[in-house]
MDAnalysis code that builds the backbone (N, CA, C; Angstrom):
import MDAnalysis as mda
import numpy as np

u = mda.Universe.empty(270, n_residues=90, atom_resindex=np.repeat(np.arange(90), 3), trajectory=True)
u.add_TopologyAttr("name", ["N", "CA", "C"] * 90)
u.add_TopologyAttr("resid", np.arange(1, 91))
u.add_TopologyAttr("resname", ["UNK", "UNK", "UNK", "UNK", "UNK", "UNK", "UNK", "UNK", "UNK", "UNK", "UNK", "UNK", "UNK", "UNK", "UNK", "UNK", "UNK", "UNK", "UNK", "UNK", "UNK", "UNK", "UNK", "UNK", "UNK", "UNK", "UNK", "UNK", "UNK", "UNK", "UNK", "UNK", "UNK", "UNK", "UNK", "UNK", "UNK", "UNK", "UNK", "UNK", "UNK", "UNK", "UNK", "UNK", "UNK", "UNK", "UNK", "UNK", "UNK", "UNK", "UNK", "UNK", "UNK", "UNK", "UNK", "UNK", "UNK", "UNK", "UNK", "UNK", "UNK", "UNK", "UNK", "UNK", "UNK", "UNK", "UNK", "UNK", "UNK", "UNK", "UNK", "UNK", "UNK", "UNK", "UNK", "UNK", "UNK", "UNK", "UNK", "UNK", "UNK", "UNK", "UNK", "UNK", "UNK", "UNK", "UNK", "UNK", "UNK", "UNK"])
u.atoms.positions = np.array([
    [-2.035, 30.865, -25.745],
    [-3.314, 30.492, -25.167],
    [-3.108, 29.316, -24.224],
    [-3.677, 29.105, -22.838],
    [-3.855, 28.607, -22.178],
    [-4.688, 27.451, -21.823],
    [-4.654, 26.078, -21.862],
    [-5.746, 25.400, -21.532],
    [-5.912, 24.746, -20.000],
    [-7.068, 24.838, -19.803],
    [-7.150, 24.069, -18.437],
    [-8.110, 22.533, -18.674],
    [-7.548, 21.942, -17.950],
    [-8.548, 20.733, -18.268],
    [-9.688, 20.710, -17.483],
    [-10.699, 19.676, -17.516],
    [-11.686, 19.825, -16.967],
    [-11.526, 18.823, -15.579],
    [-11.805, 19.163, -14.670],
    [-11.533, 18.414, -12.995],
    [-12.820, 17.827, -13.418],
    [-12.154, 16.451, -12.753],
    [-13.180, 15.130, -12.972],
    [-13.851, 14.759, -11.308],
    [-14.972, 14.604, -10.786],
    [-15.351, 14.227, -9.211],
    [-15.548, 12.470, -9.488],
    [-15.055, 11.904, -8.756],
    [-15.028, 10.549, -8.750],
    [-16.165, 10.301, -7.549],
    [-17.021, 8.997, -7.119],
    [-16.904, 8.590, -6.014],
    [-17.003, 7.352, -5.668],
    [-16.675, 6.873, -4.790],
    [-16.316, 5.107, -4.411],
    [-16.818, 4.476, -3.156],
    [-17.424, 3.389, -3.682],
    [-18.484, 2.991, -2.630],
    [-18.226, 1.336, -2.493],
    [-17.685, 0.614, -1.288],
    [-17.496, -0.457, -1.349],
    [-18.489, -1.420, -0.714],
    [-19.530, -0.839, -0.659],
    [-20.870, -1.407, -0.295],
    [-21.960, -1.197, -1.431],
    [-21.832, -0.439, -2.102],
    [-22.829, 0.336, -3.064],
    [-22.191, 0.546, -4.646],
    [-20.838, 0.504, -4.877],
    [-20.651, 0.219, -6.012],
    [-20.143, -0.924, -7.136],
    [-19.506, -0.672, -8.169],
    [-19.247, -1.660, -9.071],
    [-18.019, -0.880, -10.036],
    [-16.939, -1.921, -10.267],
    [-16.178, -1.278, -11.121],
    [-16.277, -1.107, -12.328],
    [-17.647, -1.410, -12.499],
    [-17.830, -1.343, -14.063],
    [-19.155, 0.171, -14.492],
    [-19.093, 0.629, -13.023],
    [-20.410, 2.000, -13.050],
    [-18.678, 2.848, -14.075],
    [-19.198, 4.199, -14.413],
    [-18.314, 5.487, -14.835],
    [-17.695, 6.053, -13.226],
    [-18.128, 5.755, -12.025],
    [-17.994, 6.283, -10.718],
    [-18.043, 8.014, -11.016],
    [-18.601, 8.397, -11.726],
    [-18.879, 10.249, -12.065],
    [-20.335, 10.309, -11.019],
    [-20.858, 9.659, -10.780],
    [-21.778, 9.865, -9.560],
    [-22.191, 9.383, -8.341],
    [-22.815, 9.407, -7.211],
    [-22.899, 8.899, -6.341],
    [-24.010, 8.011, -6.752],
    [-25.047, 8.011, -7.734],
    [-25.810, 6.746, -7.822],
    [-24.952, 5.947, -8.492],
    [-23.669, 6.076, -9.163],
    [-23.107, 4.706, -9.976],
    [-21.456, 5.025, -10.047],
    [-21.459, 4.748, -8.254],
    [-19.859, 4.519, -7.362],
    [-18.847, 3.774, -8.577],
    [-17.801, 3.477, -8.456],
    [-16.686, 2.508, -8.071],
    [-16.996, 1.877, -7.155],
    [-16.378, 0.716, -7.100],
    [-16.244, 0.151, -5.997],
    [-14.906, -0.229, -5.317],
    [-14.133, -0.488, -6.090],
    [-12.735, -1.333, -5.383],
    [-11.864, 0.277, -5.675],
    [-10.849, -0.374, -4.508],
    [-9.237, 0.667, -4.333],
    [-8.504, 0.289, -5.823],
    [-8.267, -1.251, -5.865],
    [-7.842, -1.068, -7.618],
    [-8.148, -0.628, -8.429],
    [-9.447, -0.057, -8.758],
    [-9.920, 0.664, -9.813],
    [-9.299, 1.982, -9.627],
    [-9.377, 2.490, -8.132],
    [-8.786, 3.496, -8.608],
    [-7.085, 3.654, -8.884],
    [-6.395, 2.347, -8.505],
    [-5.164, 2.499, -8.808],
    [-4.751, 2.412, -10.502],
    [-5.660, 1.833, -10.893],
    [-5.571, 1.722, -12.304],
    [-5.495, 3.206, -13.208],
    [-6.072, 4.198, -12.467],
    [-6.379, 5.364, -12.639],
    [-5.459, 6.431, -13.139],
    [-4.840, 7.590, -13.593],
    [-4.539, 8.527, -13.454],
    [-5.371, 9.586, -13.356],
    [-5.302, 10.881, -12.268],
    [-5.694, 11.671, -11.835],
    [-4.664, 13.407, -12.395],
    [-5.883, 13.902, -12.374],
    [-5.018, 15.217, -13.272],
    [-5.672, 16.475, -11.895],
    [-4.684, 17.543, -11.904],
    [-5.346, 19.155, -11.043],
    [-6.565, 18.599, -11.427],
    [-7.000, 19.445, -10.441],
    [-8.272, 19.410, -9.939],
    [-9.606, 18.323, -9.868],
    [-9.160, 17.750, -9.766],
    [-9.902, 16.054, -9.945],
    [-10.379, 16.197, -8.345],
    [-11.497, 15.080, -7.806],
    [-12.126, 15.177, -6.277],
    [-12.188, 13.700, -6.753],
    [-11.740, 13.045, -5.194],
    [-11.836, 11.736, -5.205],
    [-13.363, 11.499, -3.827],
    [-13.769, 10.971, -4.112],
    [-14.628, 10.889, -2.753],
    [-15.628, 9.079, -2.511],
    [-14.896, 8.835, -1.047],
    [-15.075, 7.703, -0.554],
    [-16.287, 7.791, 0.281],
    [-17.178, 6.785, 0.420],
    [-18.484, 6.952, 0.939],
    [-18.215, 6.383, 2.717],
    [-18.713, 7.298, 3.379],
    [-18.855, 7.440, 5.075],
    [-18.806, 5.880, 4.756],
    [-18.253, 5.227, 6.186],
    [-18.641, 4.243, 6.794],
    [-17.876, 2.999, 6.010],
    [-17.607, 3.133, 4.631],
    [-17.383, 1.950, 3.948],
    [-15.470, 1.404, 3.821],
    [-15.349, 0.539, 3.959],
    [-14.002, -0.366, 4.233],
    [-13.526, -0.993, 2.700],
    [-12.282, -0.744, 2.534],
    [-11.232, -1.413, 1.634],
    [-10.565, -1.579, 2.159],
    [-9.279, -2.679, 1.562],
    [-8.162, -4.043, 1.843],
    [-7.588, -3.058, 1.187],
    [-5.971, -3.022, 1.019],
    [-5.473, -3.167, -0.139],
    [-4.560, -1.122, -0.032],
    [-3.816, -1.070, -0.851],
    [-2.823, 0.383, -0.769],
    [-3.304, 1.193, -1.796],
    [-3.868, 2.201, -1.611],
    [-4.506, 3.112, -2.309],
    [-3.194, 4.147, -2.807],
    [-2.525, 3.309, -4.067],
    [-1.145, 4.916, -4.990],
    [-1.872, 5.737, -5.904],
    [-1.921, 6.675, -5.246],
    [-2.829, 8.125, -6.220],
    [-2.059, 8.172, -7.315],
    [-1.718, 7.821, -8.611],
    [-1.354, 8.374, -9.518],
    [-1.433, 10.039, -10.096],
    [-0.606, 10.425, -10.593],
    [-0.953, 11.994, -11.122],
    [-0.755, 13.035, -10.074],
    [-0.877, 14.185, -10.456],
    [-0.380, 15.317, -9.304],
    [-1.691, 16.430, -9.331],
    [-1.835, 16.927, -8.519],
    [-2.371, 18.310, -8.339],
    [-1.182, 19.800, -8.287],
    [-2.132, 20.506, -8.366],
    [-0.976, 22.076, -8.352],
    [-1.447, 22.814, -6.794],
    [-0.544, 23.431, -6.967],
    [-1.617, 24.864, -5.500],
    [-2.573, 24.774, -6.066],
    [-2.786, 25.832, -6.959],
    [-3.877, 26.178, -7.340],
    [-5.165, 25.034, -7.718],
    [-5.098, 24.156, -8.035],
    [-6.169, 22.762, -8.438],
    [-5.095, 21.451, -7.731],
    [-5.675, 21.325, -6.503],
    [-4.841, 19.911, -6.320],
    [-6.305, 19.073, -6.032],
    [-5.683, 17.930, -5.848],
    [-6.448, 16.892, -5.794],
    [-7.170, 16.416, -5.168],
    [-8.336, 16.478, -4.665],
    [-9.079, 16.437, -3.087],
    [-9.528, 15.047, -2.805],
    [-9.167, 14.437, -1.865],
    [-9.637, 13.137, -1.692],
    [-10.686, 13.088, -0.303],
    [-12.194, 13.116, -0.286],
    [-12.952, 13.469, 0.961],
    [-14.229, 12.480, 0.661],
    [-14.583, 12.614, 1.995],
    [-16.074, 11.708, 1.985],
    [-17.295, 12.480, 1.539],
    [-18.053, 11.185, 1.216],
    [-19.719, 11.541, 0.979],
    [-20.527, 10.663, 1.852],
    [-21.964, 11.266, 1.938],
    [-22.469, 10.378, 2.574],
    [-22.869, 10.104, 4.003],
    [-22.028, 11.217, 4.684],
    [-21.951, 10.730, 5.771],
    [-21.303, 11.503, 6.837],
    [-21.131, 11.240, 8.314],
    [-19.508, 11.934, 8.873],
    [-18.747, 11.066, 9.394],
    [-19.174, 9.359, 9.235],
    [-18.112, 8.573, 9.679],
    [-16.748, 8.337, 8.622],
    [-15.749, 8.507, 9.011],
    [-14.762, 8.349, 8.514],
    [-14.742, 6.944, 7.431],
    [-14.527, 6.993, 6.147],
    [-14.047, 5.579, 5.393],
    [-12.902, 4.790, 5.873],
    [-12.566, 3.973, 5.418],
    [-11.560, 3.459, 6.232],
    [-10.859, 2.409, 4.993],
    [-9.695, 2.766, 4.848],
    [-8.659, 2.320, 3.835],
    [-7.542, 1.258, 4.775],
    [-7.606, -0.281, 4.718],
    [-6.990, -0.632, 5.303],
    [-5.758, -1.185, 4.694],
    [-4.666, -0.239, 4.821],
    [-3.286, -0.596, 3.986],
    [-2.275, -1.458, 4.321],
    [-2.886, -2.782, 5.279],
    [-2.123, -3.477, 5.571],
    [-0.662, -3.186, 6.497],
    [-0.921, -2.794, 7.199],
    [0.128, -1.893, 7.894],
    [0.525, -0.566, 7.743],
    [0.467, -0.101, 6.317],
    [0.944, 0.355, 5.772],
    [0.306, 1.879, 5.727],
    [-0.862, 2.312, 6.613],
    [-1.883, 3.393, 6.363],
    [-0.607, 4.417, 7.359],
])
């Protein structure tokens, strides 16, 4: 027998959230890139950063996706691009 886990949707808001929300919805974001580095991520997990909003700092995805369930990292909110500033390093 086979198990699949359950894909988790994150989303992160550095104007609108807090690292202390669950970030499982868009009314109660994340807020910081460390929170999510603190993180591990499993298949099929959705990461999603809110249009328009800016972080400092190197965003390391922990965990892997498969073909079949990989890991989607996309915006909400919006169609302006988020913007992850990795210190050179983007």
């Amino acid at each position: 027998m086979f198990g699949f886990s359950h894909a988790q949707v994150y989303y992160v808001s550095s104007t609108e959230g807090s690292d202390q929300n669950d970030g499982v919805s868009i009314e109660f974001p994340f807020q910081s890139i460390d929170k999510l580095n603190s993180m591990v991520f499993s298949a099929g997990d959705s990461i999603y950063f809110k249009s328009g909003d800016y972080w400092e700092g190197m965003f390391w995805l922990k965990g892997s996706g498969t073909t079949l369930q990989p890991i989607v990292i996309d915006v909400y909110g919006g169609s302006d691009r988020p913007i992850i500033d990795g210190y050179g390093y983007q």
